[in-house]
C-alpha positions in Angstrom: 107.9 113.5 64.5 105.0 114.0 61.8 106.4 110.4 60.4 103.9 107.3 60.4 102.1 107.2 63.5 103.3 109.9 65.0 102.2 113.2 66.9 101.5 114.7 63.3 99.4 112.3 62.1 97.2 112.6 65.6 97.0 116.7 65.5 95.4 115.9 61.8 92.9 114.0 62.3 91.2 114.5 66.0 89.0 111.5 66.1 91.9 109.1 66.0 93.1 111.2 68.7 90.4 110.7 70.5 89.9 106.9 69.9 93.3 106.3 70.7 93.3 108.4 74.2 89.7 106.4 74.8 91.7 102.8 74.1 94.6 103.9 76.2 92.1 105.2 79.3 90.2 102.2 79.0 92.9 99.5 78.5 93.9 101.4 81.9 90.7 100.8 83.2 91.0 97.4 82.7 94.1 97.0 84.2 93.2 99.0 87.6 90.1 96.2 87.4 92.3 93.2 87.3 94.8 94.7 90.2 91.5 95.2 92.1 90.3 91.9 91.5 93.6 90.6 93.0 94.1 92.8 95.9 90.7 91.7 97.2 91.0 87.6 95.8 94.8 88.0 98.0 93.3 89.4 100.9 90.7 86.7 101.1 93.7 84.2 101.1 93.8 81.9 104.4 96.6 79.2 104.8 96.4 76.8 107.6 99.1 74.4 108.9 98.9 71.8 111.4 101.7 70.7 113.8 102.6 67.1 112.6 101.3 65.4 116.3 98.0 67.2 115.5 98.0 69.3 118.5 98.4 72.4 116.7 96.7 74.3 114.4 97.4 77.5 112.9 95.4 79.6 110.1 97.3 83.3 108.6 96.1 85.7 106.1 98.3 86.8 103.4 99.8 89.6 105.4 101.5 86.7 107.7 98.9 87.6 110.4 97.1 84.9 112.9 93.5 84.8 111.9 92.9 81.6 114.0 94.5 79.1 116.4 93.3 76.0 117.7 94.9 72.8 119.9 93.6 69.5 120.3 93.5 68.1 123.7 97.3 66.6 123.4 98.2 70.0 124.5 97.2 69.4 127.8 100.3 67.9 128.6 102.8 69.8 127.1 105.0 71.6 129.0 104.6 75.2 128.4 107.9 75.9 126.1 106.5 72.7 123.7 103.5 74.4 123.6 105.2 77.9 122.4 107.4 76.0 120.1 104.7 74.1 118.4 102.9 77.6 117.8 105.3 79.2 116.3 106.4 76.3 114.4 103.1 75.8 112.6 102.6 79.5 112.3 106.0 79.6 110.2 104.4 76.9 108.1 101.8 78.6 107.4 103.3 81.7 106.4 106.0 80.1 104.3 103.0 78.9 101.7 102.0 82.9 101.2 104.4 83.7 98.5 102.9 81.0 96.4 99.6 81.6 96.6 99.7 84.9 96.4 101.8 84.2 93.2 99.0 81.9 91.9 96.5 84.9 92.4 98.5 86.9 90.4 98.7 84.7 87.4 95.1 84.4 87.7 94.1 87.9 87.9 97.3 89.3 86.0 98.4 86.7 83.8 102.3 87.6 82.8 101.4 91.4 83.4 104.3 93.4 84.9 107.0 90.7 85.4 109.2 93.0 87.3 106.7 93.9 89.9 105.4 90.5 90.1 108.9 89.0 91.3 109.4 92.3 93.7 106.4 91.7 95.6 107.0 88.2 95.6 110.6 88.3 96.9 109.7 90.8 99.3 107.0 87.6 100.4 109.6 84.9 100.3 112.3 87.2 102.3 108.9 87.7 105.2 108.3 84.5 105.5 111.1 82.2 103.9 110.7 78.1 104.5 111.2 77.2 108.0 112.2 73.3 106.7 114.9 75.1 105.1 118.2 76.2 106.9 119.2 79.7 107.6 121.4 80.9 105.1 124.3 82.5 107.8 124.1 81.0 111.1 124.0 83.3 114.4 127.4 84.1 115.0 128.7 82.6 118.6 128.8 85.7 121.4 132.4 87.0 121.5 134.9 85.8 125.0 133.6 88.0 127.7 136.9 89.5 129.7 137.2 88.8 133.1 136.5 91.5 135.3 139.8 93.1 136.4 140.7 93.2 140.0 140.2 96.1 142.1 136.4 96.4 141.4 136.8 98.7 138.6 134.1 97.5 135.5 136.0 96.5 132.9 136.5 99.3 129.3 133.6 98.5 126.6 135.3 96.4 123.7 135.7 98.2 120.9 132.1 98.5 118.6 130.2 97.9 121.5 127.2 99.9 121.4 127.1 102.3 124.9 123.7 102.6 126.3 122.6 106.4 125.9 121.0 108.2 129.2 119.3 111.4 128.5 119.1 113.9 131.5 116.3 113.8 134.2 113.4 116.0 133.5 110.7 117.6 135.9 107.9 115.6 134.2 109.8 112.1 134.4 109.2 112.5 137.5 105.9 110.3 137.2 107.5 107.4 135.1 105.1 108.2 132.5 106.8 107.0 128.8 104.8 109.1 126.9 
C-alpha cells in the first residue's frame, strides 16, 4: 500500500497528511451544516388542507402532527360523525403532502447527497402517511362466521388462532384499581 496515493505516500510527507485529514474534517463539516440546515427548514414545514365544503380546515407539521384546526360556521349543522369524518379526512390530506415537501427540502439542502438515505426516510413518510384519494392496497378482510352457541349453556371452544385473553392473578395492591 506505499503505491500512488496511498498510506506511504501520506507517512512521507506529513503536511499532505494533514491537509488531507483538514479537507476530509471540514468537507464533514460541511455536510453536518447542510443536514442541520434541513432538519430545522423540515421542522418549520406546515401543510394545510381544507375539506372541499370549506368547513374544515386542517394544518400538520412534518411529523404528521395537528398544529392547528379551524371550522367555518357550516359545521354547525353537522351531525357529529360528519364532523369527525370531515377532520380526519382533511387531516389525511394534509399529511399525505409531507413526503414531498420534505423531499423538496432535501434537494434543497442536500442536493443528490446520500440517495439511499434519502428514499428510506422518504418511504418511511409515504408508508406514515400514504394518499388518502388512493385505495388501500389489501382490503380488511370480512370477520369470520361466528358459531352458534351450542345448547345447554356451555360457551362455545375458541376457534383455532384465536388469541385467549390472559388474566394475571389478584394482588394485595390491586386492591385499589390503581393501573400503575
Amino acid at each position: 500500500m506505499t503505491g500512488p496515493n496511498g498510506l506511504g505516500d501520506l507517512m512521507r510527507d506529513p503536511d499532505e497528511t494533514i491537509r488531507r485529514m483538514d479537507d476530509w474534517a471540514a468537507g464533514f463539516a460541511a455536510k453536518a451544516q447542510r443536514y442541520q440546515a434541513a432538519q430545522e427548514q423540515t421542522e418549520r414545514l406546515r401543510l394545510t388542507a381544507t375539506s372541499s365544503d370549506g368547513a374544515v380546515s386542517v394544518t400538520v407539521g412534518a411529523d404528521g402532527t395537528v398544529t392547528d384546526l379551524t371550522f367555518s360556521n357550516k359545521v354547525k349543522s353537522f351531525p357529529l360523525e360528519e364532523l369527525s369524518r370531515q377532520i380526519l379526512t382533511t387531516m389525511r390530506r394534509a399529511q399525505s403532502g409531507i413526503a414531498d415537501r420534505v423531499a423538496g427540502v432535501m434537494a434543497e439542502q442536500l442536493g443528490d447527497e446520500d440517495p439511499d438515505t434519502r428514499g428510506a426516510l422518504l418511504d418511511s413518510l409515504r408508508g406514515r402517511f400514504p394518499d388518502p384519494d388512493e385505495p388501500d392496497e389489501q382490503p380488511p378482510a370480512p370477520p369470520g362466521p361466528v358459531p352458534p352457541a351450542p345448547s345447554g349453556g356451555a360457551a362455545a371452544p375458541p376457534a383455532p388462532g384465536t388469541p385467549q385473553p390472559q388474566r394475571r392473578p389478584a394482588a394485595a395492591e390491586d386492591e385499589d384499581n390503581n393501573p400503575w
